[in-house]
N, C-alpha and C positions, 0 to 999 in steps of 0.2 A: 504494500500500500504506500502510495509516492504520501507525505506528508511534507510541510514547510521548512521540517528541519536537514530531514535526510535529503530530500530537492537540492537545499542552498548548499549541501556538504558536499554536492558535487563538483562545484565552481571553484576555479582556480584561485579566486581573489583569496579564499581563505589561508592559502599558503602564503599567498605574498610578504608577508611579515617576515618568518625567519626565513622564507628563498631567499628575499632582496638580501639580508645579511650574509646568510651562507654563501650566497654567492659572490657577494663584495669580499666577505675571506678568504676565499679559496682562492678568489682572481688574485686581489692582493698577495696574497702567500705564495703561491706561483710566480707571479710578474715580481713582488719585488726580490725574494730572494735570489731566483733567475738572471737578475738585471745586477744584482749583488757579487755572484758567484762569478758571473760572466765578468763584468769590470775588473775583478780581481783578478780572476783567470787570463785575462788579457794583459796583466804586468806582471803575472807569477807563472816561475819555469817548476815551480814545487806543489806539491796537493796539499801541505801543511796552511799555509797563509787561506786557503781558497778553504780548506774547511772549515776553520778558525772561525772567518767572517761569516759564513752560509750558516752555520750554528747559532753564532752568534744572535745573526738577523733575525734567524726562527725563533728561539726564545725574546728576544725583545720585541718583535713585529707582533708577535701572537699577543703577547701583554698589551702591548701597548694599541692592539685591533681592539682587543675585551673592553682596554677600559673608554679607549674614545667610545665605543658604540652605545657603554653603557652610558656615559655620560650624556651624548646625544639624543638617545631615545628618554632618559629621564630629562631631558630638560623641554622636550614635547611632552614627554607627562606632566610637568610640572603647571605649563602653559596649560594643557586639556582640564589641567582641575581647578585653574588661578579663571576658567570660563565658567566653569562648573558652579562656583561660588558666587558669583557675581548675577549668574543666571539665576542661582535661589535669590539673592537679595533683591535681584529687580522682578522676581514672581511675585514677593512679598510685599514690596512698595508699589509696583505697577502694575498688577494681575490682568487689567481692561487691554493697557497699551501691548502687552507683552501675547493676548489672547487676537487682538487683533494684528499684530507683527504676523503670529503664525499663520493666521486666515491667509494675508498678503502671501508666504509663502507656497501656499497651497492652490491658491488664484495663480500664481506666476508659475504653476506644473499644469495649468491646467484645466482645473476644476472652475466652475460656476462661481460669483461672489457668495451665493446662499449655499453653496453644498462647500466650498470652502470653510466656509464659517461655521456651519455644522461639523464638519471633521474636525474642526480647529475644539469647537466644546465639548465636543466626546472625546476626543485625544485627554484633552484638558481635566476634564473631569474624571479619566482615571489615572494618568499620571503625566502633570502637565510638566513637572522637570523633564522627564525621562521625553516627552513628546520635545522640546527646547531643544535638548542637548543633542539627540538625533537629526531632526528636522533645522533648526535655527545654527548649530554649530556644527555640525555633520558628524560627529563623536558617535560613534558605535564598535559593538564588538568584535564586528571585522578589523577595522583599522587603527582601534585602539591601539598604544606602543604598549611593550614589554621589555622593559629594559633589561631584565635578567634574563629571560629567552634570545634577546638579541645578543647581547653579551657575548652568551653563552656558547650562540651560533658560530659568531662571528671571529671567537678565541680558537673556536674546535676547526673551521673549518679552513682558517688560516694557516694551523701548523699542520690537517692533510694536505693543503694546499705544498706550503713551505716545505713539506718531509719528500714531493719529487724528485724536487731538485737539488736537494740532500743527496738523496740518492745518487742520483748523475755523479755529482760531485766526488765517494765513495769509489763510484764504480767505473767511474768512464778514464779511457787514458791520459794525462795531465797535457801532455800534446794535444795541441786545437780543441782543450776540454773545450772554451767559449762556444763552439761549432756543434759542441755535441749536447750541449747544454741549449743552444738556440733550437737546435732539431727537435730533441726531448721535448721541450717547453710546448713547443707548438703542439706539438699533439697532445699534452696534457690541456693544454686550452681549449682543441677541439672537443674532447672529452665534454671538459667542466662547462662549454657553451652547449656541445648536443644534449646532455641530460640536464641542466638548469633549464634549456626548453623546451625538455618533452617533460619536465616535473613541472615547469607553468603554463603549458600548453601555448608556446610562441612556434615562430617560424624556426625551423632547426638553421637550415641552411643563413637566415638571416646574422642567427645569434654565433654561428661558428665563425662568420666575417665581421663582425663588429668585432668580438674579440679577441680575434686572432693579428687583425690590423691594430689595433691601441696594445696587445700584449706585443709585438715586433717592434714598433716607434720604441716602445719603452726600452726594450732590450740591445737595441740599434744603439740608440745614445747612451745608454751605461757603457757599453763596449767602448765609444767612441771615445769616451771618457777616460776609460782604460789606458787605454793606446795613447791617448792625449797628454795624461797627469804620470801613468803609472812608472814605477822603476822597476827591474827585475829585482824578485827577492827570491 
């Protein structure tokens, strides 16, 4: 039996929250540690210096993903509930102005002045915040933040992201590692863009050239940098 709950649980939007993170991690932790490894590897005749730094990156990239993200998304929460409040206090002191605000809303989707208004006092009269916060501020439980789920996402999926090209690093020959490390990368990107698109249901083909072009620029100019700045060590 199709119900409103299980219907809406089909829809992509509900993952969007920790996809967007997870996949800002993963990308992040791939392109930067890659672009990390590679520069080095481009002024180092030894694998010592190039894992050094690739380790390094990974423990501090993945820190330092968790806590901007958490920061970030707590400070949209912070905002969502500084609305939240403000919205009870002008229920309380302007219930008329605040009953006809949402009418206004419900007219400009659509409806009638009089069947506006009607929605607007039934909404109201069973829960006229919760009708505000939805309707008037767009605040719901799909796109509400989570700052610890994001975090959370965005620490973990960073250091799978970052542990590829660890790997490379480990394993690939110290001669023209940068080359093997470009190679690897790229196919770890086509990866993390074909399954980031078929888990949010995009274009596959779109999302493997978005970021397989911005994961290359990046790794292009760290090298270049390399080669630029670096001395053999």
């Amino acid at each position: 039996m199709i119900t409103i709950e299980n219907y809406l649980e089909q829809h992509y939007i509900h993952k969007s929250n920790w996809l967007r993170a997870a996949v800002l991690g993963a990308n992040d932790g791939i392109i930067s540690i890659s672009s990390l490894a590679i520069g080095v590897a481009a002024a180092s005749s030894t694998r010592e210096p190039i894992l050094l730094a690739t380790v390094a990156g990974l423990v501090a990239g993945a820190l330092s993903m968790s806590a901007g993200e958490y920061v970030s998304v707590s400070s949209q929460t912070d905002t969502e509930k500084a609305d939240i409040e403000r919205e009870k206090a002008e229920l309380k002191t302007m219930p008329e102005e605040e009953l006809q605000i949402l009418a206004q809303i419900y007219e400009r989707r659509g409806l009638t002045k009089e069947t506006a208004m009607q929605v607007a006092i039934e909404l109201s009269e069973k829960d006229a915040l919760a009708a505000h916060i939805r309707d008037e501020l767009g605040i719901n439980e799909v796109s509400k933040a989570n700052p610890i789920q994001a975090a959370m996402a965005s620490g973990a999926a960073f250091t799978v992201g970052g542990l590829m090209p660890l790997l490379v690093v480990l394993f690939a020959p110290v001669k023209h590692m940068e080359y093997w490390l470009y190679g690897a990368t790229l196919i770890f990107l086509m990866i993390l863009g074909a399954k980031a698109a078929k888990t949010g249901g995009s274009n596959i083909t779109k999302a493997i050239v978005r970021i397989t072009i911005w994961g290359s620029i990046a790794m292009g100019l760290s090298a270049l940098v390399g080669y630029l700045f670096g001395v053999n060590v």
